[in-house]
DOLO-201237 format. One line per 8 residues: number of its first residue (from 0); their letters; for each residue x negated, z, y of N, C-alpha, C, O. Coordinates in steps of 0.2 Angstrom, whole numbers, plus 2048, in hexadecimal, padded with zeros to 3 digits. Example, Ala and Ser with C-alpha at 12.3 -4.5 7.8 and 13.67 -1.06 7.14 Angstrom:
REM DOLO-201237
0) as) 7BE:827:7E4:7C2:827:7EA:7BE:827:7F0:7B9:82A:7EF  7C0:823:7F5:7BC:824:7FB:7C0:827:800:7BD:828:806 $
REM end
This chain:
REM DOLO-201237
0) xxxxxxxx) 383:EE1:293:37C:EE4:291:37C:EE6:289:377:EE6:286  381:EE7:287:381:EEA:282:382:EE4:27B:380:EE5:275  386:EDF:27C:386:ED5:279:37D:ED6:27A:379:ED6:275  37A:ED6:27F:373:ED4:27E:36E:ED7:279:36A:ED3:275  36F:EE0:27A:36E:EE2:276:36D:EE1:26D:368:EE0:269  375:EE0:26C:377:EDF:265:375:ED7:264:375:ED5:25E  373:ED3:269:370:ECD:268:36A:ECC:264:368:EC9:25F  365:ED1:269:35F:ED3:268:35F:ED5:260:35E:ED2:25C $
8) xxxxxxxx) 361:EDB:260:360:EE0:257:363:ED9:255:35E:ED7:254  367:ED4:254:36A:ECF:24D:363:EC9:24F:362:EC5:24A  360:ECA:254:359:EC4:252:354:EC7:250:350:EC4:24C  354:ECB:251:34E:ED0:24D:34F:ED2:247:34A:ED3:243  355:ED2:245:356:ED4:23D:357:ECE:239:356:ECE:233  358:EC8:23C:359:EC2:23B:34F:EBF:239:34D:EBF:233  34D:EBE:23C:346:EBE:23C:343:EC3:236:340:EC0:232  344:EC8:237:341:ECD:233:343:ECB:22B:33F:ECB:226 $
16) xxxxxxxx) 347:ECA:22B:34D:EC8:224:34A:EC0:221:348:EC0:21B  34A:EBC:224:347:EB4:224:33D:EB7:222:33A:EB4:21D  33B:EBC:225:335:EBD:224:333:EC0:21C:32E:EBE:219  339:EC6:21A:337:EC9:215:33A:EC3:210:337:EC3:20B  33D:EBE:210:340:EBB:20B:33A:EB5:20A:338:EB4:205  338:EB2:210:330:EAE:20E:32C:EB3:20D:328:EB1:208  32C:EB7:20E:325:EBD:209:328:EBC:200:325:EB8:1FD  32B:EBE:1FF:32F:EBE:1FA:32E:EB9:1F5:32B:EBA:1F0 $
24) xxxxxxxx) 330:EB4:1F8:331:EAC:1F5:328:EA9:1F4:327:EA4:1F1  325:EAD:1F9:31C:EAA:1F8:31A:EAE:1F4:314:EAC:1F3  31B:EB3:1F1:318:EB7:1E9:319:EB3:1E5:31E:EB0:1E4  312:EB3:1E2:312:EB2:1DB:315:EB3:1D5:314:EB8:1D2  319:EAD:1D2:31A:EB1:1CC:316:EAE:1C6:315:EA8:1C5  315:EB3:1C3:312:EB2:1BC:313:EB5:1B8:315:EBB:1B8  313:EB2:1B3:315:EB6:1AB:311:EBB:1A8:30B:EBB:1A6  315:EC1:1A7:312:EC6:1A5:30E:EC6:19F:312:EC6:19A $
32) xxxxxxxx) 309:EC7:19E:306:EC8:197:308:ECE:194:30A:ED2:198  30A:ECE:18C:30C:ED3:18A:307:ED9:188:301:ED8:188  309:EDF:187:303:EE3:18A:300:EE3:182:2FA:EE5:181  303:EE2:17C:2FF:EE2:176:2FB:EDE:176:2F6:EE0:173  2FB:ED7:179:2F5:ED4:177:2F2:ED1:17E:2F2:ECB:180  2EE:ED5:180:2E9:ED6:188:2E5:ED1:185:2E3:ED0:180  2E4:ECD:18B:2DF:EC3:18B:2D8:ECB:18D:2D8:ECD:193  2D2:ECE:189:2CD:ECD:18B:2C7:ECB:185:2C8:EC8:180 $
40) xxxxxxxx) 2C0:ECE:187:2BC:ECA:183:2B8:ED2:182:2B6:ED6:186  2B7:ED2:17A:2B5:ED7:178:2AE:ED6:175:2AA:EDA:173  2AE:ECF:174:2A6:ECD:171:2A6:EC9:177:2AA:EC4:178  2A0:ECB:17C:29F:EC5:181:29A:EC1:180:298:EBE:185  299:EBF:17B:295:EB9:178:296:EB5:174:293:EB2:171  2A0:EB6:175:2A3:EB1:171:2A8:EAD:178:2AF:EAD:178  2A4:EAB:17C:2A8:EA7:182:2AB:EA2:182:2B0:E9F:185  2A6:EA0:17B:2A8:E98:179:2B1:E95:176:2B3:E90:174 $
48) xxxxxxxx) 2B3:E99:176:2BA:E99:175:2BF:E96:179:2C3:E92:178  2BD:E9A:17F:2C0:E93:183:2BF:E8E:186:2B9:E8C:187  2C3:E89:188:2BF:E80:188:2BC:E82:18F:2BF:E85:193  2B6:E80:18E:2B4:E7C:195:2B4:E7A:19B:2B3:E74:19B  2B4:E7C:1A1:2B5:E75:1A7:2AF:E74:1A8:2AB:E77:1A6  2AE:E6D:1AC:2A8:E6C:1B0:2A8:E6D:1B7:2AB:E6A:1BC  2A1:E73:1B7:29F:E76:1BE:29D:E71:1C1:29B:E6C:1BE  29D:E73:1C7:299:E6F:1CC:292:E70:1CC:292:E76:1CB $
56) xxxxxxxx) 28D:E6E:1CB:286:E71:1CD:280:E6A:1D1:280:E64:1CF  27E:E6B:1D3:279:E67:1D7:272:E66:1D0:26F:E6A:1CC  272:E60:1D0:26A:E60:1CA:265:E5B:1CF:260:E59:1CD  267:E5A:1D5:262:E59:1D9:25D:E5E:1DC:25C:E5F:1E2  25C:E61:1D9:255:E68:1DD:251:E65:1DA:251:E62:1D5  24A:E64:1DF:245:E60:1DC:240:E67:1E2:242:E6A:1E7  238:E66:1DE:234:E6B:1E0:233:E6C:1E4:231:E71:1E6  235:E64:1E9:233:E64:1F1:237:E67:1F4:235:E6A:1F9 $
64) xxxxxxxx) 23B:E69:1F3:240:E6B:1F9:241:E71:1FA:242:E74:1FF  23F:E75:1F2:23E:E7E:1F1:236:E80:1EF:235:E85:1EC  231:E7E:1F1:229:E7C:1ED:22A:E81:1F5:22C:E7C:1F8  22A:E84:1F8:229:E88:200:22F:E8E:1FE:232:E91:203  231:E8F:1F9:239:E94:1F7:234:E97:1F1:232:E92:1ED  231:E9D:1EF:22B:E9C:1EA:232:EA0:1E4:232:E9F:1DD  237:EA4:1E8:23B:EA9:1E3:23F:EA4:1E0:240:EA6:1DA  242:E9E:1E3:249:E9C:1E4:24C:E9A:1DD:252:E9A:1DB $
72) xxxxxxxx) 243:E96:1D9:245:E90:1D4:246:E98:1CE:245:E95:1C8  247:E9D:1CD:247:EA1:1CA:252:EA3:1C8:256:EA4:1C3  253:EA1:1D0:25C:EA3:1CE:25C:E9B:1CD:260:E9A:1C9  259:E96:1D0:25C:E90:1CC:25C:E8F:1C8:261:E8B:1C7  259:E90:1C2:257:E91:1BB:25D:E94:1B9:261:E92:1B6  25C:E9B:1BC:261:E9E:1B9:269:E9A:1B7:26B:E99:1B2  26B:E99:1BD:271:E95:1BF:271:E8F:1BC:276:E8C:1B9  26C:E8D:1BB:26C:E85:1B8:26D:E88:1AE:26F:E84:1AA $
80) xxxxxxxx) 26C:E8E:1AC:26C:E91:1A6:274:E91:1A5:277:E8E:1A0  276:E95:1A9:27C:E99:1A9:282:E93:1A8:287:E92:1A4  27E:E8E:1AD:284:E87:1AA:282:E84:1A4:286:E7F:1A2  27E:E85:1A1:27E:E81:19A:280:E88:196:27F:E88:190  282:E8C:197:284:E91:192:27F:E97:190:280:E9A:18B  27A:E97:193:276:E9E:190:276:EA3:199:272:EA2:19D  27B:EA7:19A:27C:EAB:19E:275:EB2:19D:276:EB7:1A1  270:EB2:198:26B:EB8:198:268:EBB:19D:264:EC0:19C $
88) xxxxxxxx) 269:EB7:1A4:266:EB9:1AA:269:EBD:1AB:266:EC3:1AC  26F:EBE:1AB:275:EC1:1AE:276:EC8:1AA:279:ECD:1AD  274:EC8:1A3:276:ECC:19F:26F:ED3:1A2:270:ED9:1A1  269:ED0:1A5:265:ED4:1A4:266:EDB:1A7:26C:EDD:1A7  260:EE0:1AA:264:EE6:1AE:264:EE3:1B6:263:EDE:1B8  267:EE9:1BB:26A:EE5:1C1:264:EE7:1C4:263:EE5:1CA  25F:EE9:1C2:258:EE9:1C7:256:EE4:1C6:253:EE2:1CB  257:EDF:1C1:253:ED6:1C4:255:ED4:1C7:251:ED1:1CA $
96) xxxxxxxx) 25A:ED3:1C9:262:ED0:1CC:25F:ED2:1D2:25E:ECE:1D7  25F:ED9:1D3:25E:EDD:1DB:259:EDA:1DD:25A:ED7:1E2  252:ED9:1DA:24B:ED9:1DC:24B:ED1:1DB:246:ECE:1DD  24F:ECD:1DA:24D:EC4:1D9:24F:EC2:1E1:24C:EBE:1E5  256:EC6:1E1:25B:EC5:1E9:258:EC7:1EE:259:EC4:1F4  253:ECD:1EC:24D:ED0:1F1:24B:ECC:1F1:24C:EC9:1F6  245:EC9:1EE:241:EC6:1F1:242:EBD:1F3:23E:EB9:1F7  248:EBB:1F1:24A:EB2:1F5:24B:EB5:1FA:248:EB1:1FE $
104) xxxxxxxx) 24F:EBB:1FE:251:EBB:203:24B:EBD:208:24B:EBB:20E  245:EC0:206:23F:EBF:209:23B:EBB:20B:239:EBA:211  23C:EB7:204:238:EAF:206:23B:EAB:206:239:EA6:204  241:EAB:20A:244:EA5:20E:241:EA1:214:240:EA2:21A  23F:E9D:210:239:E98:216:23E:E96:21B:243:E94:21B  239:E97:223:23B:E97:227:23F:E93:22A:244:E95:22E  23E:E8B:228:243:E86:229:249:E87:227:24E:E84:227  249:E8E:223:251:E8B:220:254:E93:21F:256:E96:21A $
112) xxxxxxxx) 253:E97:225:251:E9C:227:259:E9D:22C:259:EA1:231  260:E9A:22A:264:E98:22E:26B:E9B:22B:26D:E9A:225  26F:E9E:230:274:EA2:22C:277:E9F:227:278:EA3:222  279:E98:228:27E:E94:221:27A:E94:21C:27C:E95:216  271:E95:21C:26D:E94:216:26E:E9C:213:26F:E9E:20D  26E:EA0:217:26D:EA8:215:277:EAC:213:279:EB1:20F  27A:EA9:217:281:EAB:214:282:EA7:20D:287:EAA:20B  281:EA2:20A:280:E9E:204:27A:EA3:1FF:27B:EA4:1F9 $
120) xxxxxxxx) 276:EA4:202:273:EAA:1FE:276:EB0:1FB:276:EB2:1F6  279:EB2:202:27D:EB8:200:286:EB7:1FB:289:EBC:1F9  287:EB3:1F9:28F:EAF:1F8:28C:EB0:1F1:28E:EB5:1ED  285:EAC:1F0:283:EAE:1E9:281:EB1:1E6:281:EB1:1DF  27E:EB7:1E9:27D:EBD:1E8:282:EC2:1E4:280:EC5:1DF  288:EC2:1E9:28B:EC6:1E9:28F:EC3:1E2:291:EC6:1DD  28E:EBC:1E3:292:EB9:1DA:28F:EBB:1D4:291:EBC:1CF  287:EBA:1D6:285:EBF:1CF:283:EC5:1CE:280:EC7:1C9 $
128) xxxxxxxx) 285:EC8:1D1:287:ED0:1D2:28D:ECF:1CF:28D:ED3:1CA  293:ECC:1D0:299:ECC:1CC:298:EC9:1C6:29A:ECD:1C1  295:EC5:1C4:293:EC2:1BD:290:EC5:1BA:290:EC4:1B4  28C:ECB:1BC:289:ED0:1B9:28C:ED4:1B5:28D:ED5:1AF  290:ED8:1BC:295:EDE:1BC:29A:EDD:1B4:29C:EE1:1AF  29B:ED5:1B4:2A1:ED4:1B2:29D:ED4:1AA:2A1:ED6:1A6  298:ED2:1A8:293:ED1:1A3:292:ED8:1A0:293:ED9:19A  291:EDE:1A5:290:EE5:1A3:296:EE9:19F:296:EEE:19B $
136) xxxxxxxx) 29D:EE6:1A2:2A4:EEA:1A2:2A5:EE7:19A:2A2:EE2:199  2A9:EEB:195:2AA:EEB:18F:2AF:EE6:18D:2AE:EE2:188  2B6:EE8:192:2BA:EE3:192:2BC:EE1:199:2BF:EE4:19D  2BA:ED8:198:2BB:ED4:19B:2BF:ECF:19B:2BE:ECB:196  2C3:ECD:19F:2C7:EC9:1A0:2C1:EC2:19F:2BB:EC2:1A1  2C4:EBC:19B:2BF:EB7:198:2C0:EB2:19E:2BB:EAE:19F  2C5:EB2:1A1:2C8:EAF:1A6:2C4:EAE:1AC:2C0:EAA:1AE  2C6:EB7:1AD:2BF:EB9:1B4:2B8:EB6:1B3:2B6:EB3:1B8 $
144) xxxxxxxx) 2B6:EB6:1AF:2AF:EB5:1AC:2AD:EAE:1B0:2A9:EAD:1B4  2B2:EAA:1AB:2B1:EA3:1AD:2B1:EA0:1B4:2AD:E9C:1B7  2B6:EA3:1B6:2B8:EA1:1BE:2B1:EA4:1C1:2AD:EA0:1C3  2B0:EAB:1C0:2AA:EAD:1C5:2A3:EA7:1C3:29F:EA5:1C7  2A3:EA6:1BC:29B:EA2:1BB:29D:E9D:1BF:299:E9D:1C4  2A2:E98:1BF:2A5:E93:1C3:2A4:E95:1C9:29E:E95:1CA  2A8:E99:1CE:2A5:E9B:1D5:29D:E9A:1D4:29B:E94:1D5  298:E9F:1D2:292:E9F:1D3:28F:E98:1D2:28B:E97:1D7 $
152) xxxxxxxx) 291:E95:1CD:28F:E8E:1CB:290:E8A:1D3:28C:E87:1D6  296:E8C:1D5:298:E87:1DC:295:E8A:1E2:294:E86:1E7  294:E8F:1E2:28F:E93:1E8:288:E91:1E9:284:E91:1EE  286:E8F:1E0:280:E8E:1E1:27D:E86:1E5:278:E84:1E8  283:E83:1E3:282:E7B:1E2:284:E7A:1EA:281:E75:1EE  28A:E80:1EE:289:E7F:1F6:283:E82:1F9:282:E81:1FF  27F:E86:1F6:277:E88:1F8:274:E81:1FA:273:E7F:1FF  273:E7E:1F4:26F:E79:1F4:270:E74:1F8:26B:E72:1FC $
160) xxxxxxxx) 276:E71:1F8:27B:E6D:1FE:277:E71:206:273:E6E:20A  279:E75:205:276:E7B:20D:270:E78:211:26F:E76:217  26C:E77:20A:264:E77:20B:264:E71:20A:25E:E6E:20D  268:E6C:207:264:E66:208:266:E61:20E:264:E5C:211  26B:E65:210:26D:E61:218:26A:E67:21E:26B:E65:224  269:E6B:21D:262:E6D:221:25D:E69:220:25F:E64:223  259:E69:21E:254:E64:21D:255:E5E:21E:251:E5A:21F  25C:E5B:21F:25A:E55:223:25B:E54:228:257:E51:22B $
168) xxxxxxxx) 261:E58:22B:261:E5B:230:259:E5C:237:259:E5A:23D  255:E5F:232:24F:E5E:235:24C:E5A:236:24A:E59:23C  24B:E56:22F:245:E50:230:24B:E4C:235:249:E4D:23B  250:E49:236:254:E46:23C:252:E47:243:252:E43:247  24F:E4E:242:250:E4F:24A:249:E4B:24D:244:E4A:249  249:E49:253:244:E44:256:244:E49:25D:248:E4C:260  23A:E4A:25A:239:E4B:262:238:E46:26A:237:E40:26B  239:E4B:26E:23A:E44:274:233:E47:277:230:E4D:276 $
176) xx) 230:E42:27A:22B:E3F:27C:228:E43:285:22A:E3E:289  227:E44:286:228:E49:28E:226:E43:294:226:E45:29A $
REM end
């Protein structure tokens, strides 16, 4: 009884041991920045400093598909701005932001009125809420900056995705005949 025991506690410490050492070994390491010279951005209007990636974005939106979306072509604009480099939507106060997001999520036309369309809303939202926030704060990481326009830029272009295989989704379907 007592061999079982002592068999027990050495697999469990054995297990526990093997666990914390893969916890361990799965942290990241990274190189510490020195603290004299902090990566942020004190003029945010000099972003152009760092090189560039290319975002994903959709340039197929065409009037048919949002001409029934009356609010919608107002954040595509925006979004279609922010990827060519004038981010001023973003810089404005958070009441246009609040009241834009108000009113798409109002006039989401009924066909597409479908949680993957309305949680793609929200994804976006909450990204320009972040791209805001991050636009307001003094010292920002140029890093954060980018990655978030990038998200947003990518959130916007799975909106559209959303909606345009909704829409065909529809036109596919065939009524049956009684």
């Amino acid at each position: 009884m007592r061999i079982l025991q002592i068999q027990k506690h050495l697999f469990f410490y054995s297990i526990l041991s093997l666990c914390t050492f893969l916890w361990v070994q799965s942290c990241k390491k990274t190189q510490p920045t020195p603290a004299s010279q902090p990566q942020v951005n004190r003029g945010l209007d000099s972003i152009e400093e760092i090189p560039k990636q290319e975002l994903p974005i959709s340039t197929i939106t065409g009037p048919k598909e949002f001409s029934d979306w009356p609010h919608y072509p107002v954040l595509d604009t925006a979004i279609k701005n922010l990827k060519n480099g004038d981010p001023s939507f973003f810089k404005q106060p958070i009441e246009d932001l609040n009241q834009l997001f108000l009113d798409i999520k109002k006039s989401v036309p009924k066909p597409l009125k479908t949680n993957s369309i309305l949680v793609r809303v929200k994804v976006t939202e909450t990204l320009a809420r972040k791209l805001h926030e991050l636009y307001s704060v003094e010292n920002t990481d140029v890093t954060e900056i980018e990655q978030t326009k990038a998200n947003l830029i990518e959130s916007h272009a799975n909106l559209i995705f959303q909606i345009k295989k909704t829409r065909e989704k529809e036109a596919q379907r065939i009524v049956k005949p009684i």
